[in-house]
C-alpha positions, 0 to 999 in steps of 0.5 A, spaced: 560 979 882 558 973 888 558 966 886 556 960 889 558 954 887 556 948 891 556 940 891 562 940 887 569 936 888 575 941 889 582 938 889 585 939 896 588 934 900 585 929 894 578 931 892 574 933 897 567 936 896 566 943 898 562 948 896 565 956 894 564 963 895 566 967 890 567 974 890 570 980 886 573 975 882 577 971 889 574 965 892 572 968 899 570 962 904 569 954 903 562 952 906 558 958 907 551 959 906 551 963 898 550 971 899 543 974 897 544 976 889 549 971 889 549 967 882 548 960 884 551 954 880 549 947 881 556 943 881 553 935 883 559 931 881 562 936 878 570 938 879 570 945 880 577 948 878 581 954 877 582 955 868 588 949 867 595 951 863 596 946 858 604 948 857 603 943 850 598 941 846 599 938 839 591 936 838 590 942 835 593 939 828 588 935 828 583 940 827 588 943 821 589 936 818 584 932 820 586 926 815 592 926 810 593 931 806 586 934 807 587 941 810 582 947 813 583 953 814 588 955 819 584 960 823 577 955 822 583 950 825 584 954 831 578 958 833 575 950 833 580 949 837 579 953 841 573 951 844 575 944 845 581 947 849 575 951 854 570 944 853 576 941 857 577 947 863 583 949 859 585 957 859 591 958 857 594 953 852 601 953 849 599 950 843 605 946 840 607 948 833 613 943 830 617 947 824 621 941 822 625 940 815 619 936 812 614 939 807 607 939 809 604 939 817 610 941 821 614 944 815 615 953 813 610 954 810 605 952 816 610 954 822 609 962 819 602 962 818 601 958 825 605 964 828 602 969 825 594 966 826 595 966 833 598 972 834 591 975 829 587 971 833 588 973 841 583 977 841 577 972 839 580 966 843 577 965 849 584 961 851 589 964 853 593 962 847 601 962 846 606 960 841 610 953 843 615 953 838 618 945 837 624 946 833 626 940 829 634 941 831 635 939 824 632 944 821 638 948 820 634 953 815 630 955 821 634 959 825 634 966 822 626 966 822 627 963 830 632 968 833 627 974 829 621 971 832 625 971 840 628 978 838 620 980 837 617 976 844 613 971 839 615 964 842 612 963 849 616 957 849 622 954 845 623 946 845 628 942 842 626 936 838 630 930 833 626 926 831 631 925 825 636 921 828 630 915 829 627 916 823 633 915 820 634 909 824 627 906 823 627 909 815 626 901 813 620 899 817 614 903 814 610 902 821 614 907 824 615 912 818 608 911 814 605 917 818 611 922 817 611 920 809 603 921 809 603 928 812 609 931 808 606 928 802 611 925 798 613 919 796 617 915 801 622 915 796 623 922 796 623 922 803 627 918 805 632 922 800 630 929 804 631 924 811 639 923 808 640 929 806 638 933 812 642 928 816 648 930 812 649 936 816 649 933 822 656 937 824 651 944 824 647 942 829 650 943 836 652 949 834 645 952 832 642 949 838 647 953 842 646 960 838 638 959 839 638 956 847 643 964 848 638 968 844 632 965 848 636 965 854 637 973 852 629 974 851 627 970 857 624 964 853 622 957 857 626 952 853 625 944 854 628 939 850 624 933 848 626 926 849 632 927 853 635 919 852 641 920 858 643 924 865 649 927 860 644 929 854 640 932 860 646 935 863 648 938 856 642 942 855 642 944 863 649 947 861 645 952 854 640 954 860 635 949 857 631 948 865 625 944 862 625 936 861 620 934 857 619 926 856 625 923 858 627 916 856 628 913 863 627 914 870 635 915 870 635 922 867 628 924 870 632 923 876 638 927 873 633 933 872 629 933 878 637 933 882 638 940 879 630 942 882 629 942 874 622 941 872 619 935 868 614 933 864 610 927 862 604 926 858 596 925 860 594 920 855 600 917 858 597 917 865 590 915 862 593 909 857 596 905 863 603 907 860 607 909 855 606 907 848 613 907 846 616 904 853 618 910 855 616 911 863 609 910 866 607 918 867 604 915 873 609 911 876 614 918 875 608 922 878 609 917 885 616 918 884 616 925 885 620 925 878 614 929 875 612 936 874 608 937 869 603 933 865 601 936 859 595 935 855 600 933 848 596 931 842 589 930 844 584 933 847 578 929 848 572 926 853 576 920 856 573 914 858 576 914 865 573 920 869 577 922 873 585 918 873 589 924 871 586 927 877 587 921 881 595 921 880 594 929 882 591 929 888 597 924 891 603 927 894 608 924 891 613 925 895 614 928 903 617 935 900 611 940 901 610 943 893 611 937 890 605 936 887 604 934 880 599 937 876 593 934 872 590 934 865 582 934 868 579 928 862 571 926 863 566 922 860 559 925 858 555 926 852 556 933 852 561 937 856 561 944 856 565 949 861 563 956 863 570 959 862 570 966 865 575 969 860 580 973 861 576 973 869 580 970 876 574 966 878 575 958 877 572 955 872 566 951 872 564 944 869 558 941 867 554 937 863 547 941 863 549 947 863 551 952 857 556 956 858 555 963 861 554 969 856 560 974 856 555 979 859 555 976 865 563 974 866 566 978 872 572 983 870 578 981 873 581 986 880 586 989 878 592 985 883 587 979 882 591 973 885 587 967 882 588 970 874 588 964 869 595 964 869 597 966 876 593 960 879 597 955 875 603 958 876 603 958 883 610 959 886 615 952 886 610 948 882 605 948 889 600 953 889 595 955 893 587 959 892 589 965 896 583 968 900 581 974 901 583 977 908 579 976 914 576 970 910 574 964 913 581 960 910 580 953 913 585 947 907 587 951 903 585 947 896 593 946 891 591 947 885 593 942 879 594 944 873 597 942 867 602 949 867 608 950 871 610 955 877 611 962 876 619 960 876 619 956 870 614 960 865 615 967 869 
């Protein structure tokens, strides 16, 4: 199938308009007049990018309890989900799924039915929907369920959390628990009770952390850890085969990570909030520093007033090393946004504010071998991917894509 796409802005050597031909599921020249039969898309003031990787996303929670302890189905939750992630352009997404020692949202019971709905459900989303387990450390009792799930190729991602030792420190100030209380439904009697018998058997948990990071090891499972407060937390971590940094405290152990070539992540809404809400790093200043890889979409998914200021930090290097470049979660403002996903197809993605999305009838197969597949066009090589054209084609700049995913190396 031949697609013209025309009148968008393509990320290159920052956003540049141009116009693409694309054929066979490849993109096959920049700026060529649109072949006879090609189906023609009017992308004026539009982006015009291949599917993102949304390597964490939380905002599907909210479609499962949208106020406290008011719960939807979970299949409804995702499958709701599911076309809020496309709305935005993303196409693969590791929806993080917290399992922590509290009851309610983030505990068992949800964590298994999450696993399990994902899994049903693969065949009717049309992201490519992975399984991003966010294991409290605390959560001694989970370990036997999570080694089973790595031994059976479940979890797309292991990431390891402890939200217990501040929750501790900040049980006295209701502020900073009101929201944990509320979604576990019990009192804050009860929790702050459940929060010290947990944090009795702190002396179990590095032992526990070292006996999951050896089986994701074994499996070939990405793992991050979540909050890295110091280098030596970083370095600990490094040492267990843990190769990802997700939100480090300060700029001293983003450095620290991108020493080693580790990648690094931050948060979006960071970059479109100005800061961080925690007075942690500003994503932006890392993405300048070079000090981040990845920003992640996090916990909401929505049209945001700034347009385009994810996609400003990524389309600038942000250090002289070739590859460097940092990826973007694309956020717009319209009154009604809809994304023409080619699902399960290798053409980039498409958005507009005009158009519905193209029937699945008229959705190109993938070639077999397709180098700009969902997941192969944001996880290019050394976190620098390119579009590939076809040979022979007319190459001109090679547009990088910006993405919210890693490279190939990271997530294999």
């Amino acid at each position: 199938m031949a697609i013209s796409i025309t009148g968008g802005d393509i990320l290159g050597e920052g956003l540049e308009r141009r116009d693409l031909a694309v054929a066979d599921g490849l993109i096959a020249a920049f700026d060529t007049a649109p072949r006879a039969g090609a189906l023609r898309l009017d992308a004026t003031g539009l982006l015009v990018l291949p599917g993102l990787v949304d390597c964490h996303g939380d905002a599907f929670e909210r479609h499962v309890m949208p106020r406290p302890r008011v719960a939807f189905d979970i299949d409804l939750a995702l499958k709701d989900a599911d076309r809020a992630l496309l709305a935005n352009g993303i196409t693969t997404a590791f929806h993080g799924v917290t399992w922590s020692w509290e009851p309610g949202l983030r505990g068992a019971q949800n964590a298994r039915a999450l696993a399990e709905s994902i899994d049903k459900l693969q065949p009717e989303l049309g992201a490519d929907t992975r399984f991003h387990l966010r294991h409290e450390t605390f959560n001694l009792d989970a370990e036997p369920q999570i080694l089973d799930w790595l031994a059976q190729g479940r979890i797309g991602v292991l990431a390891f959390n402890d939200h217990t030792e501040g929750t501790l420190k900040t049980r006295h100030r209701p502020d900073k628990i009101g929201k944990m209380v509320e979604r576990t439904g019990l009192s804050t009697e009860a929790f702050m009770a459940l929060v010290e018998t947990v944090y009795a058997r702190k002396s179990e948990v590095e032992g526990s952390i070292a006996r999951l990071a050896a089986a994701a090891r074994a499996a070939g499972v990405t793992m991050f850890s979540h909050d890295d407060m110091t280098p030596d937390m970083r370095a600990w971590y490094r040492s267990l085969g843990v190769t990802v940094a997700e939100f480090p405290i300060d700029e001293a152990t983003a450095r620290a990570a991108e020493a080693h070539g580790e990648a690094i992540v931050f948060g979006a809404p960071n970059v479109v909030r100005g800061g961080s809400h925690t007075g942690c790093p500003s994503a932006e200043d890392m993405v300048r520093a070079g000090l981040c890889t990845i920003l992640a979409s996090i916990t909401t998914i929505r049209r945001w007033r700034s347009r385009r200021s994810c996609w400003r930090a990524a389309a600038r290097p942000p250090s002289p090393r070739p590859g460097r470049w940092s990826r973007a979660l694309r956020r717009r403002r319209c009154a009604s946004t809809t994304a023409a996903s080619l699902r399960r197809a290798s053409a980039p993605i498409w958005f507009s504010s005009r158009r519905a999305p193209i029937p699945a009838s008229s959705r190109p197969s993938p070639p077999a071998g397709s180098s700009i597949s969902r997941t192969s066009a944001c996880w290019g090589e050394a976190c620098g991917a390119s579009w590939r054209l076809r040979p022979g084609a007319d190459r001109g700049p090679i547009p990088r894509v910006a993405a919210t995913g890693a490279s190939r190396r990271i997530f294999g």
